[in-house]
N, C-alpha and C positions, 0 to 999 in steps of 0.2 A: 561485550559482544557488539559485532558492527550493525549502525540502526542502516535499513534499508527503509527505501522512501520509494512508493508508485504512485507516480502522478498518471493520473487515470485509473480506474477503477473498473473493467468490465470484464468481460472473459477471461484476456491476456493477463491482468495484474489478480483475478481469482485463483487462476493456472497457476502461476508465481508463488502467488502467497501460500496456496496449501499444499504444493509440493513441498516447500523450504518447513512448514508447521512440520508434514506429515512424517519428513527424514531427518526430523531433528535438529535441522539445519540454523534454524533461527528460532527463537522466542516470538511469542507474540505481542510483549512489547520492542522488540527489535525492528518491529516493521507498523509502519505507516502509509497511509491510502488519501489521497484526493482528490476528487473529481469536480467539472468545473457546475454541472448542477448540485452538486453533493448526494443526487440520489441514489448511484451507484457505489458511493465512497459507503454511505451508510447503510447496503445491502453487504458489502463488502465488509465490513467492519462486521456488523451483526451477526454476520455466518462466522467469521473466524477469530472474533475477540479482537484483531489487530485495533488501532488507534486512527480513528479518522480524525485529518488536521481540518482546519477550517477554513485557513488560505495557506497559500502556496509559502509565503515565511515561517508559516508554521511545521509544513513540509519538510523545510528545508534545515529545519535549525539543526544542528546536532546529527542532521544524516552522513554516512561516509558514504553513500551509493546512490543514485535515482536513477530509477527503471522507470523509461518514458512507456507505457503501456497504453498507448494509442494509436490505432491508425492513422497516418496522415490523411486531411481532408482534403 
C-alpha cells in the first residue's frame, strides 16, 4: 500500500485522513501526520491511530505522496 504523508496536521489533514480510514482507502499505518508544533500532529494521531513523524525526514522517508495540509501564511 502507498504511504501518504500530511505535512500539517489541522482540519484539512483530519478531513484527509478519516475520509481515506472511513472508505477503506488507506490503512492507518499508510498514513503519517506532521506538524510544526507537534500539537496538532498528536491530536491528529490520537483520534485516528495514524503515525505522527517527529521531523520532517521522518515524514518523508518511505512516503510516495505528501499532502501539504496548510494554509499559506
Amino acid at each position: 500500500m502507498s504511504m501518504i504523508a500530511f505535512l500539517g496536521s489541522g482540519n484539512m489533514a483530519t478531513a484527509f485522513a478519516e475520509g481515506l480510514l472511513a472508505k477503506n482507502a488507506a490503512t492507518q499505518s499508510a498514513l503519517r501526520c506532521f506538524s510544526a508544533s507537534g500539537k496538532s500532529a498528536a491530536a491528529l494521531a490520537e483520534r485516528t491511530g495514524i503515525l505522527q513523524a517527529r521531523s520532517l525526514v521522518e515524514l518523508l522517508a518511505g512516503a510516495d505522496t505528501l499532502v501539504v495540509a496548510f494554509k499559506p501564511q
